[in-house]
GUNULO-734743 format. One record per residue: x, y, z of N, C-alpha, C in turn; residue number from 1; chain. Coordinates in nm, 2 decimals, always signed. Example, Ala and Ser with C-alpha at 12.3 -4.5 7.8 and 13.67 -1.06 7.14 Angstrom:
+--------+--------+--------+--------+--------+--------+--------+--------+--------+-----+---+
:   n_xx :   n_yy :   n_zz :  ca_xx :  ca_yy :  ca_zz :   c_xx :   c_yy :   c_zz :   k : c :
+--------+--------+--------+--------+--------+--------+--------+--------+--------+-----+---+
:  +1.32 :  -0.57 :  +0.78 :  +1.23 :  -0.45 :  +0.78 :  +1.32 :  -0.33 :  +0.78 :   1 : A :
:  +1.28 :  -0.22 :  +0.71 :  +1.37 :  -0.11 :  +0.71 :  +1.29 :  +0.00 :  +0.79 :   2 : A :
+--------+--------+--------+--------+--------+--------+--------+--------+--------+-----+---+
***
This chain:
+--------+--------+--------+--------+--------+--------+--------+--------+--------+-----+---+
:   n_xx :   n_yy :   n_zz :  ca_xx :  ca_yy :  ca_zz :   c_xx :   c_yy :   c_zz :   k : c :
+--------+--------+--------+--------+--------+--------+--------+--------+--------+-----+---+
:  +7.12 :  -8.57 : +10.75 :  +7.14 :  -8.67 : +10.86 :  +7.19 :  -8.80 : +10.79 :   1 : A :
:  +7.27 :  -8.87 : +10.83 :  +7.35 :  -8.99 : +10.78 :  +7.28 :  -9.10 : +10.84 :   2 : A :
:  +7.26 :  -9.16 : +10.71 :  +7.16 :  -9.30 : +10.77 :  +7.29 :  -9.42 : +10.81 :   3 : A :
:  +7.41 :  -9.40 : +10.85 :  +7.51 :  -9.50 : +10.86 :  +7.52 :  -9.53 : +11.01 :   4 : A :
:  +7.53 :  -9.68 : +11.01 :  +7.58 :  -9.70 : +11.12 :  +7.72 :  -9.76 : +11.15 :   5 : A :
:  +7.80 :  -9.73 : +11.27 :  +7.90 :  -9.79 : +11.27 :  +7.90 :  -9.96 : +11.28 :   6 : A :
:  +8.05 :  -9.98 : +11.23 :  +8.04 : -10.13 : +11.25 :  +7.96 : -10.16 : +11.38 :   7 : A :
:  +7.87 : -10.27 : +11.41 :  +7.89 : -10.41 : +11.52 :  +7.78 : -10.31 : +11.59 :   8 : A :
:  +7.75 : -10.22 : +11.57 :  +7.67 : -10.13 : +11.68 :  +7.52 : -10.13 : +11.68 :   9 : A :
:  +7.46 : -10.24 : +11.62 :  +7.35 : -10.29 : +11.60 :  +7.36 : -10.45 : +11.67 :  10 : A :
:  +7.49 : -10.50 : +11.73 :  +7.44 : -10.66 : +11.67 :  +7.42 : -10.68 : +11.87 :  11 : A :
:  +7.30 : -10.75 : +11.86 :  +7.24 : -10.81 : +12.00 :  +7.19 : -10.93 : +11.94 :  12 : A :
:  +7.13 : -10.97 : +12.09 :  +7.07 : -11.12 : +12.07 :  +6.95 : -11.12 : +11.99 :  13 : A :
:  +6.94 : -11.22 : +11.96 :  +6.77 : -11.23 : +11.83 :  +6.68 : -11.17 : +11.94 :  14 : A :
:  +6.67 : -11.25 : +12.04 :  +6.58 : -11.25 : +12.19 :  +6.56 : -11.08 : +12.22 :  15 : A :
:  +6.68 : -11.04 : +12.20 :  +6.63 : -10.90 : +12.24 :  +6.59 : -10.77 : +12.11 :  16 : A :
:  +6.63 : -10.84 : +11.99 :  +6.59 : -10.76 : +11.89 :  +6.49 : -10.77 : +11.86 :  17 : A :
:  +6.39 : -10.91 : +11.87 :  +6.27 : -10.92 : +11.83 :  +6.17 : -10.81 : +11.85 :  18 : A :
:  +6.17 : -10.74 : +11.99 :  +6.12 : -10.63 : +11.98 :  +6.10 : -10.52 : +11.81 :  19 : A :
:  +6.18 : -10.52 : +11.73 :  +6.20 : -10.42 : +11.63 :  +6.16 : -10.50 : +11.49 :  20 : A :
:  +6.10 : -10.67 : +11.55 :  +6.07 : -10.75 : +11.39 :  +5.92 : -10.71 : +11.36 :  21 : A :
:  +5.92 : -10.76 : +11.26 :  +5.78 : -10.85 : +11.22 :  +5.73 : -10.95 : +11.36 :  22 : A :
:  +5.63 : -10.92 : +11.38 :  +5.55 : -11.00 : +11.46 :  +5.54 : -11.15 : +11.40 :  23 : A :
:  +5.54 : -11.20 : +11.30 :  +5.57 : -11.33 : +11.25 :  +5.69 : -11.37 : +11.31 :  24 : A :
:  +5.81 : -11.31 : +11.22 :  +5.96 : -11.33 : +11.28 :  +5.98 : -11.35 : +11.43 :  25 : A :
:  +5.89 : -11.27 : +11.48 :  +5.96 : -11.32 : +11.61 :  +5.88 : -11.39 : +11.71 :  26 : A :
:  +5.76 : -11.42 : +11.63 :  +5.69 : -11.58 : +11.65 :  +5.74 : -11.71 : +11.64 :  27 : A :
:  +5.86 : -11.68 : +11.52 :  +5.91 : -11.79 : +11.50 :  +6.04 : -11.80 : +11.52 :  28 : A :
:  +6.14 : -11.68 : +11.59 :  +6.22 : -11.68 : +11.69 :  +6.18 : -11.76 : +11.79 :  29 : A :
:  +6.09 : -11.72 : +11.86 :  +6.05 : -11.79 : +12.01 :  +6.01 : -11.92 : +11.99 :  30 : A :
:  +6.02 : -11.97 : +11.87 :  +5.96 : -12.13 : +11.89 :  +6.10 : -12.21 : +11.92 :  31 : A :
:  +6.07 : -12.35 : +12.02 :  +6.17 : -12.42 : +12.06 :  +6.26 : -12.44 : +11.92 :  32 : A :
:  +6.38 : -12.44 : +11.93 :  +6.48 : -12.48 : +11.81 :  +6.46 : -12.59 : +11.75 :  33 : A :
:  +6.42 : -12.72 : +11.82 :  +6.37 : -12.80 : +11.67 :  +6.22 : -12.77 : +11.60 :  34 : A :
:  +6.15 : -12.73 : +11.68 :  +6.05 : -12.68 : +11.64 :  +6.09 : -12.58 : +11.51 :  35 : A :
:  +6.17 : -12.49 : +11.54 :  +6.17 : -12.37 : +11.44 :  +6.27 : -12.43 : +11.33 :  36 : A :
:  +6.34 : -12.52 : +11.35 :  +6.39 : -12.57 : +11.25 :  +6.30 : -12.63 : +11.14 :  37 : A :
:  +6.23 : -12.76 : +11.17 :  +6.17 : -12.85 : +11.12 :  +6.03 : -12.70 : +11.03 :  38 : A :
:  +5.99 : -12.62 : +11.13 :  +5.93 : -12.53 : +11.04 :  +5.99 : -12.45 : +10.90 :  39 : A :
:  +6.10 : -12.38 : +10.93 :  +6.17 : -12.34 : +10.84 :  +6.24 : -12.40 : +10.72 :  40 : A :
:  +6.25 : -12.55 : +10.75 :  +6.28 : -12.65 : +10.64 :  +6.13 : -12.65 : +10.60 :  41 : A :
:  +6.04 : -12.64 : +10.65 :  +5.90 : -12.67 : +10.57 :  +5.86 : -12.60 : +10.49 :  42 : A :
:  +5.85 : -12.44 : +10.58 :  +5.76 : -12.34 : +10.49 :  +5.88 : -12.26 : +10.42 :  43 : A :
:  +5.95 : -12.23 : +10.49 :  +6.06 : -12.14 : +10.41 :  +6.17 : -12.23 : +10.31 :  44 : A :
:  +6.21 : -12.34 : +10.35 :  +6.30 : -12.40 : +10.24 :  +6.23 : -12.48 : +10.15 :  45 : A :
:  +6.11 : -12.52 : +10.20 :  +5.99 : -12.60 : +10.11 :  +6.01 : -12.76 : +10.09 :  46 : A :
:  +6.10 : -12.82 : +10.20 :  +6.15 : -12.97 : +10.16 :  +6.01 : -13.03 : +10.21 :  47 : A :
:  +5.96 : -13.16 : +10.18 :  +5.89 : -13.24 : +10.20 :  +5.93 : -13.30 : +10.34 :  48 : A :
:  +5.79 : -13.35 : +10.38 :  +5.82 : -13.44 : +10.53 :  +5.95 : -13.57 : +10.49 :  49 : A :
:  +5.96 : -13.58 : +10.39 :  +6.04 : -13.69 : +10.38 :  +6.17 : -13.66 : +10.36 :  50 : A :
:  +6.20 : -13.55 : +10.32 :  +6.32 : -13.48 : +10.29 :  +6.35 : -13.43 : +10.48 :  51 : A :
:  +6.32 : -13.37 : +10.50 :  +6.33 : -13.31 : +10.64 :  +6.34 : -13.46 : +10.72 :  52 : A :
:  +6.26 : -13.57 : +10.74 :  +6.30 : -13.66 : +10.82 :  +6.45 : -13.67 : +10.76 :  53 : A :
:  +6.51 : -13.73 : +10.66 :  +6.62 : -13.79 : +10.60 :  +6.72 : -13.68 : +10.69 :  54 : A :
:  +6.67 : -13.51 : +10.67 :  +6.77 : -13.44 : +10.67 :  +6.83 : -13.45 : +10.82 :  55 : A :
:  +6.75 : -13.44 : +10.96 :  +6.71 : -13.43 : +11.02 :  +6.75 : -13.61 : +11.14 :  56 : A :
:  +6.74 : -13.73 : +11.06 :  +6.73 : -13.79 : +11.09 :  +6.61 : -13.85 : +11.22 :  57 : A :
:  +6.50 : -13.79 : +11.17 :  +6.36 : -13.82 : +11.27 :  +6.28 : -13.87 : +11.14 :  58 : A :
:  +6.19 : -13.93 : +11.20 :  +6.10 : -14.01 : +11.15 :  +5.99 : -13.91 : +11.10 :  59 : A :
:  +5.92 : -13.95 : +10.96 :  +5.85 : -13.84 : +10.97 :  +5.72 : -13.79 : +11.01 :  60 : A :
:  +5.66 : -13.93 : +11.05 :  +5.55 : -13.91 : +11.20 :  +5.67 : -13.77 : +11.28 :  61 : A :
:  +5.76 : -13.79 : +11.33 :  +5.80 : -13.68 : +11.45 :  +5.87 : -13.52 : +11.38 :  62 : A :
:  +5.86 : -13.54 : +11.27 :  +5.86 : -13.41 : +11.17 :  +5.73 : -13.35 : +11.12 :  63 : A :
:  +5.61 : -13.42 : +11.16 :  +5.47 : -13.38 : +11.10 :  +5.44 : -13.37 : +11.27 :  64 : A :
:  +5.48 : -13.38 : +11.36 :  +5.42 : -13.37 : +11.50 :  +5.48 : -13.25 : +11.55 :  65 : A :
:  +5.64 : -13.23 : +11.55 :  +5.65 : -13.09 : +11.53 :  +5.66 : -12.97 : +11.48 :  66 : A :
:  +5.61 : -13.03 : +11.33 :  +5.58 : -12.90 : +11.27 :  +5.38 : -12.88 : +11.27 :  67 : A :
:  +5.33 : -12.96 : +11.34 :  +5.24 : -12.92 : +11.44 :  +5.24 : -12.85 : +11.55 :  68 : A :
:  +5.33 : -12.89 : +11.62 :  +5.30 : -12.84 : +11.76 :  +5.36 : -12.65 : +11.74 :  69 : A :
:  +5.47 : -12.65 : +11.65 :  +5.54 : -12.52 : +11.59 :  +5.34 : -12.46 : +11.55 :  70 : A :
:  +5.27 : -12.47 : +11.45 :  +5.21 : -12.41 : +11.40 :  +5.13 : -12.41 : +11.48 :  71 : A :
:  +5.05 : -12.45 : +11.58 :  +5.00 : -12.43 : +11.70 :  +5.06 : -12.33 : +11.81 :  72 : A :
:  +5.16 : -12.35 : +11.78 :  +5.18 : -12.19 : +11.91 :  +5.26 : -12.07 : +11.85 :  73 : A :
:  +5.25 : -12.10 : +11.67 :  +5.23 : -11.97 : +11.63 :  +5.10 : -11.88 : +11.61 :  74 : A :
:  +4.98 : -12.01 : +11.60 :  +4.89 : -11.90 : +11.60 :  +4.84 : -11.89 : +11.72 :  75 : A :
:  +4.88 : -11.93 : +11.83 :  +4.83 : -11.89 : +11.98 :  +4.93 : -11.76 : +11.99 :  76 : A :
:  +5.07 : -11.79 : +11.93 :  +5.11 : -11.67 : +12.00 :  +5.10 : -11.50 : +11.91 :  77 : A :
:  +5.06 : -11.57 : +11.75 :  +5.01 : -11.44 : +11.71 :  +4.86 : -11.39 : +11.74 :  78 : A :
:  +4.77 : -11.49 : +11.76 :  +4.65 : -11.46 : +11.79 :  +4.63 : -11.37 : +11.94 :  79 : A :
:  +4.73 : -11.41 : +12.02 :  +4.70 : -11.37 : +12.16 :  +4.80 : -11.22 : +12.15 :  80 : A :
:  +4.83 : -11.14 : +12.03 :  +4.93 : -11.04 : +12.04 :  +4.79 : -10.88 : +12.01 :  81 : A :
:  +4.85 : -10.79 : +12.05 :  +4.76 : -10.71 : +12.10 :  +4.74 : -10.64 : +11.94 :  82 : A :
:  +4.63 : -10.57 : +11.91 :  +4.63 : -10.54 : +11.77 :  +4.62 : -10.36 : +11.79 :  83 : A :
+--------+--------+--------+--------+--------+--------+--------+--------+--------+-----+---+
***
C-alpha cells in the first residue's frame, strides 16, 4: 500500500484539522490571534517580555497580561478535554 499522497489533497483549514493534532496544538490554534502570537514568541521562540513588547509594539504590562490570559484558557481548555 502506498503511503503517498497526492498534491494539495490534505490541505484544509487549521480549524478543521485540529481534530487530527495534538491536543496542545490545537489548544493553541483556538487561542485569540494575539493571544497565540504573544504565546508563541514566548514559549516557542523564547524572546523576553521585552523583546516581544518592542516586537509587537505593546507595552510589556499588555504582553505579560496576554500571555496570561493565553495560559489561562489553555489550561481550562486542556483541563476540561475528556481523557
Amino acid at each position: 500500500m502506498s503511503c503517498r499522497r497526492r498534491a494539495g489533497s490534505d490541505r484544509r483549514p487549521e480549524r478543521e484539522a485540529s481534530n487530527d493534532r495534538h491536543p496542545l496544538v490545537a489548544a493553541i490554534l483556538a487561542l485569540p490571534a494575539d493571544q497565540r502570537e504573544v504565546f508563541v514568541l514566548s514559549r516557542v521562540a523564547g524572546l523576553t517580555y521585552g523583546q516581544i513588547s518592542d516586537h509587537l509594539g505593546l507595552s510589556v504590562e499588555a504582553v505579560q497580561a496576554s500571555l496570561a490570559a493565553a495560559l489561562l484558557q489553555l489550561a481550562r481548555g486542556l483541563d476540561d478535554r475528556p481523557m
